[in-house]
N, C-alpha and C positions, 0 to 999 in steps of 0.2 A: 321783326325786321329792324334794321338798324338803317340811320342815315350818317355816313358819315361826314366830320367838316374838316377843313383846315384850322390850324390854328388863327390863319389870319381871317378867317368866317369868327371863328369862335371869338375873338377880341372883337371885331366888328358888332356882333350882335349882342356884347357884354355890356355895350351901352343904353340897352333897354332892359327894363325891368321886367319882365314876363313874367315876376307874379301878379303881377295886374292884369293877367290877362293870359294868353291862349297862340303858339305858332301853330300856320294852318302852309302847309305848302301845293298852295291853290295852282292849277292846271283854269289857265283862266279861258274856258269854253263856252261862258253863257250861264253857264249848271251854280245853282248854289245863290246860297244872301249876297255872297263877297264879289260875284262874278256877274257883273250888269250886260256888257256886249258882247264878249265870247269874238273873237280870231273867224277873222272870215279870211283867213288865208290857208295853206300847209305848212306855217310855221307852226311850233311848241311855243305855248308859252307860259311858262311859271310866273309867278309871284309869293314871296315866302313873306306872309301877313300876320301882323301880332293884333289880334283881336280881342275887346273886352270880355268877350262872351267865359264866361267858364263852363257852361253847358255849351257843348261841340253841337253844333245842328247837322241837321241832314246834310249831305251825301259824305262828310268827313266823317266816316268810323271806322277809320285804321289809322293807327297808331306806330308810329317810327319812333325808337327811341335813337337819343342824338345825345351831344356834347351840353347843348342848355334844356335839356328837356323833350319830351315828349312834343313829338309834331304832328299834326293830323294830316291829313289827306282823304282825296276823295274815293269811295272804294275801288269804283271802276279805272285809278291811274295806277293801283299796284304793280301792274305789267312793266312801269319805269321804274319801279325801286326792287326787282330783280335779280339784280346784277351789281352788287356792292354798289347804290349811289351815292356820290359822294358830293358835296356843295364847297369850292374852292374860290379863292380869290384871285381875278382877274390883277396882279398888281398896276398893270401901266393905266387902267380903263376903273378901278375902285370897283370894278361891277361882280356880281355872284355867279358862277358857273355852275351848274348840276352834270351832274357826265356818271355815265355808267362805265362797266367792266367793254360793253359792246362802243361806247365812245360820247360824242359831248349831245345831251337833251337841248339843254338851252345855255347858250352864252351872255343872257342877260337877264336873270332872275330879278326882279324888281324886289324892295325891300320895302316895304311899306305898315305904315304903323297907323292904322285904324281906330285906336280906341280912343273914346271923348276927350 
């Protein structure tokens, strides 16, 4: 499966080095190291996280290939990358959108860089 970006994602996250490390695009529900409180609403909510780890831990073992790289995810969220998804840039807002072929996952992807 593929993820695709925009160019202006793709510039955005050209400002990290990810060979030092690992994108994880975390479905933040609780599940997982990266994932401490998990969504107590019916919102989605992503966060696309550059982690030190180079061994991917449990529950990320699917693999999207993308613009900077290989991104993991959790296996049980493949159901959202389905439908060509694609991660774009909100211009007015700087913020990351995820949106399938079916329409928009989450309008506020969090960008967060994790490693020591």
């Amino acid at each position: 499966m593929e993820l695709n970006m925009s160019q202006a994602v793709i510039n955005k996250l050209a400002g990290y080095d990810a060979n030092e490390g690992s994108w994880l695009l975390d479905l933040d529900d609780g599940v997982g190291p990266y994932s401490k409180l998990g969504i107590c609403s019916l919102d989605t909510s992503f966060r696309l996280l550059l982690v030190s780890d180079k061994e991917i831990p449990a529950p990320y073992t699917v693999s999207l290939s993308s613009a900077v790289g290989p991104i993991y995810i959790k296996d049980y969220t493949v159901n959202y990358f389905d439908q060509n998804p694609k991660l774009s840039l909100n211009e007015r807002f700087q913020s990351i959108v995820l949106e399938t072929e079916s329409g928009v996952v989450d309008r506020n992807v969090e960008l967060i860089d994790l490693r020591k």
